[in-house]
N, C-alpha and C positions, 0 to 999 in steps of 0.2 A: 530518487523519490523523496517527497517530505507531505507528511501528513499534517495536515493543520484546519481549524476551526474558522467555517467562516459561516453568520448568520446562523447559528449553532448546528450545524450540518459537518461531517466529517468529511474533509475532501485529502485526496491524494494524490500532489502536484507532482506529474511525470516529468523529466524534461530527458531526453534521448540522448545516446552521448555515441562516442564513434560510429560509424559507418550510418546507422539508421536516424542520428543528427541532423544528416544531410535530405533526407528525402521525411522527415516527422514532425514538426514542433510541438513544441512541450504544450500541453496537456493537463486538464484534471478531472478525477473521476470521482464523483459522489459516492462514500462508500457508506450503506445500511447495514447497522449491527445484526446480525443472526445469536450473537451471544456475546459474551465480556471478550472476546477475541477473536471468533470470527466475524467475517465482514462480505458482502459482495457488494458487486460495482458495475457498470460497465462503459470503457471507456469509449469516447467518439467512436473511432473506427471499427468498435467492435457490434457484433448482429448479436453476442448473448451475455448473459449476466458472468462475472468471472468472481472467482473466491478469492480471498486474501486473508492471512492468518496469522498474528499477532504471536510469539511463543519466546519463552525463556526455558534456553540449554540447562541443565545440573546445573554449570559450572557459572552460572548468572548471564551467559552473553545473553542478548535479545536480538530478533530476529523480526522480518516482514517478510510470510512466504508466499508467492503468487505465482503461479503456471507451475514452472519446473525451476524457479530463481527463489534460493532466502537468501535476501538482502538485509547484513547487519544495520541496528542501529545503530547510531551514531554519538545522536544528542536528545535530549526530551521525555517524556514520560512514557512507556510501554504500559498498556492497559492490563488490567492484573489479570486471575487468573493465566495457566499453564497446559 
């Protein structure tokens, strides 16, 4: 996943990686702020709106939490608030 600015709109470029690669293409999902970290979205094949949640551990990691997945950051700016 990579979150990036396009037409000043937040979008979050999915692209599928083992098994669900094969049968998915990548993707992106307009996500609307609900506050400085959360966010919902819903992506093409989805019937309803999904949450996604921006958070930083104690220990400084940063995190994108979505369904039952927190996916570390990587690289880029994580939106403040915790």
């Amino acid at each position: 996943m990579e979150a990036r600015l396009r037409d000043g709109n937040l979008l979050l470029h999915v692209t599928p990686t083992g098994p669900l690669a094969e049968r998915l293409p990548a993707f992106d999902v307009e996500l609307i702020p609900l506050s400085d970290t959360l966010l919902v979205g819903r992506p093409p094949i989805a019937t309803r709106w999904l949450s996604y949640a921006f958070y930083t551990l104690p220990d400084g990691r940063a995190y994108l939490h979505h369904g039952a997945r927190a996916t570390p950051k990587v690289s880029g700016r994580v939106p403040s608030g915790s």
